[in-house]
DRENDREN-654333 format. One record per atom (N, C-alpha, C): residue in one letter; x negated, y negated, z negated. Coordinates in steps of 0.05 Angstrom, whole numbers, plus 5000, padded with zeros to 4 digits. Example, Ala and Ser with C-alpha at 12.3 -4.5 7.8 and 13.67 -1.06 7.14 Angstrom:
REM DRENDREN-654333
A473651144844 A475450904844 A473650664844 S474350454858 S472750214857 S474249994843 
***
This chain:
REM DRENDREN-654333
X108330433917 X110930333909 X111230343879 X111830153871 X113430073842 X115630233839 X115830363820 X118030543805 X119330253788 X121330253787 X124230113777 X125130263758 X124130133726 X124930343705 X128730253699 X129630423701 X132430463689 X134730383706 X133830463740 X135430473764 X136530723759 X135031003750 X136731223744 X139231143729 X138031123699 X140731053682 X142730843696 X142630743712 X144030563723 X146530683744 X144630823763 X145831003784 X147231253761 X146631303743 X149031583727 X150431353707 X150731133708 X152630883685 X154830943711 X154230863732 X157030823756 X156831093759 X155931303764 X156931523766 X159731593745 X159431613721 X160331653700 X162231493702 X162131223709 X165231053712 X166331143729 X166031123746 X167731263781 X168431453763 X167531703760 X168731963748 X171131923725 X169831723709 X171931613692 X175231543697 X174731403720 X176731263734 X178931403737 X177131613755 X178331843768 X179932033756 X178932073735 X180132243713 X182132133694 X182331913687 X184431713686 X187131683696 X185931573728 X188331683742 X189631893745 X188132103745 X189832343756 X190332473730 X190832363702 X192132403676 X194432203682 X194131973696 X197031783695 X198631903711 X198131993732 X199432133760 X200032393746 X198932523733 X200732783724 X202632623702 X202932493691 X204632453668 X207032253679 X207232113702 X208532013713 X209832223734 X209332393742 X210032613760 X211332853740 X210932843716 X212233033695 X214632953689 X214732663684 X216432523674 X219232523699 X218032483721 X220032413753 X221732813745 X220533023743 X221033243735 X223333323724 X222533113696 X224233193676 X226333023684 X227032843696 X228632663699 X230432823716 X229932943739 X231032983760 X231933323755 X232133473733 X232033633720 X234533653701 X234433463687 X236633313665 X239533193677 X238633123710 X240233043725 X242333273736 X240833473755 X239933663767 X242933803738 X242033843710 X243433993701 X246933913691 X246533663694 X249433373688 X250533523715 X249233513747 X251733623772 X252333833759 X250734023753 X252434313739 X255034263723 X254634133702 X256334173686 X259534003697 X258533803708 X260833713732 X261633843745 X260434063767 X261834213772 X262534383762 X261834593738 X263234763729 X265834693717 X266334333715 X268134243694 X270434233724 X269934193745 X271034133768 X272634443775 X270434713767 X271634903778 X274534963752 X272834873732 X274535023709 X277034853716 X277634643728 X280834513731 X281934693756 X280534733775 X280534823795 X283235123784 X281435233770 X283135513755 X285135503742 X284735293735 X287235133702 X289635113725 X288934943751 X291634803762 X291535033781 X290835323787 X292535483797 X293535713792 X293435633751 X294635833742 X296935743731 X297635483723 X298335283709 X300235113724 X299234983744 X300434863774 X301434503763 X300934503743 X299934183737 X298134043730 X298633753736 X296533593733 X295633563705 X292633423703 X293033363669 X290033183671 X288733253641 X286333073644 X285533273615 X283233323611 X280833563594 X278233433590 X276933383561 X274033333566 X273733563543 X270933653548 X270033873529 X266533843535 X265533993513 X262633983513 X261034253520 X258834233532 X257734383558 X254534363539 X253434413519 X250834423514 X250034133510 X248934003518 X248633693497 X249833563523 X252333633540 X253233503561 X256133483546 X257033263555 X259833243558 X261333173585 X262933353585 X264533363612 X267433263615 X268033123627 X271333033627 X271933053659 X274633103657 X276133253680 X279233153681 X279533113701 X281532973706 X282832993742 X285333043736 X285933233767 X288832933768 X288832793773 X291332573771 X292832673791 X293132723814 X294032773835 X293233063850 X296933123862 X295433453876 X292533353893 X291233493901 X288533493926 X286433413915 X286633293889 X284233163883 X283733203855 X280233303848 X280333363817 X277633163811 X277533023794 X275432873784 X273232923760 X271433043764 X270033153740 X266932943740 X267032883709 X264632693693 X262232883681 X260132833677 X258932993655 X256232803652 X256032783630 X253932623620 X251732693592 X250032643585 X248632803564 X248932633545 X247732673516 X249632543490 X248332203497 X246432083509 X245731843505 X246431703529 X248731893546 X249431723566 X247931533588 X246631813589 X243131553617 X243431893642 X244632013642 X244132273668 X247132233676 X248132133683 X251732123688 X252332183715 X254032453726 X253932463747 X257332473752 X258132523771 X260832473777 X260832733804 X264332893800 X263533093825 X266933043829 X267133063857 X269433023871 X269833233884 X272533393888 X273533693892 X276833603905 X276033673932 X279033653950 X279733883960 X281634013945 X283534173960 X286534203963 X287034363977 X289534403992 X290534683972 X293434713983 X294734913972 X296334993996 X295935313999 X296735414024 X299035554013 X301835654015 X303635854007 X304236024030 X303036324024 X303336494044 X305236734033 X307336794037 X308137074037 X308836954009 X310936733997 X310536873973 X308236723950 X305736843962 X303136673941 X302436413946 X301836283919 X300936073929 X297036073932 X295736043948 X293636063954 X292235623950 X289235653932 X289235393936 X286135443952 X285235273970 X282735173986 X281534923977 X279035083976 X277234743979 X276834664003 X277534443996 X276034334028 X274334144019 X273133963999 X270733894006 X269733803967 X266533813956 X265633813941 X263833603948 X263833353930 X262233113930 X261733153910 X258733073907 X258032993882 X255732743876 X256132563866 X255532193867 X253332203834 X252132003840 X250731893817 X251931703805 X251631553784 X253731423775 X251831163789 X249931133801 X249130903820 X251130853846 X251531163849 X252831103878 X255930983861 X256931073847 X259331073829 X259930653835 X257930603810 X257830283819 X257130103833 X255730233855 X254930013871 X257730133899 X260430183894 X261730173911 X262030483930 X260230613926 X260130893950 X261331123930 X262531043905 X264531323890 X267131263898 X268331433882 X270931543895 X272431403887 X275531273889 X276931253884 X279331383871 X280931213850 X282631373838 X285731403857 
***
């Protein structure tokens, strides 16, 4: 049998690509999977500050016992809060370039027992500003 000069180098040329490939991909797939991370992270920290902006009215209107409307800044978040009506408090928070915007919705009741006035949550939504525009957020 005839030896075939430079079938080796041939067979380690596609070796080396395949491996190439491979290693390629799984640099795009981590950097695309970093990225989904940080996104959902940045998001993840906007419900926080919504809700903490949600609880802080929460305390305001049952120490206070009126309505009103508050925005203040939360670390590179801005938060706005707005309670228009008893039962319902409306809190925003968004980061300075306005792309993580989340929205949190806070319904409660106010019980008067003995005397105190006692307030309950009864329910905590919290929406993306996707759900917000395409019709599934809250109403004022």
């Amino acid at each position: 049998m005839n030896r075939r000069k430079g079938s080796l180098s041939m067979m380690l040329l596609l070796f080396m690509t395949a491996l190439l490939t491979l290693s390629v991909a799984f640099v795009f797939y981590e950097g695309r999977s970093g990225e989904s991370v940080l996104r959902y992270r940045k998001g993840l920290v906007s419900v926080y500050a919504a809700e903490s902006g949600a609880n802080w009215a929460l305390a305001s209107f049952s120490r206070k016992g009126t309505a009103g409307e508050i925005s203040f800044s939360l670390n590179d978040r801005t938060v706005a809060v707005s309670f228009p009506r008893e039962g319902v408090i409306l809190s925003r928070a968004e980061d300075g370039n306005r792309d993580y915007r989340r929205y949190v919705r806070l319904t409660y009741k106010k019980d008067e027992e003995e005397g105190k006035t006692r307030i309950r949550v009864e329910d905590i939504r919290s929406e993306s500003w996707k759900d917000k525009d395409s019709g599934g957020g809250y109403q004022k």
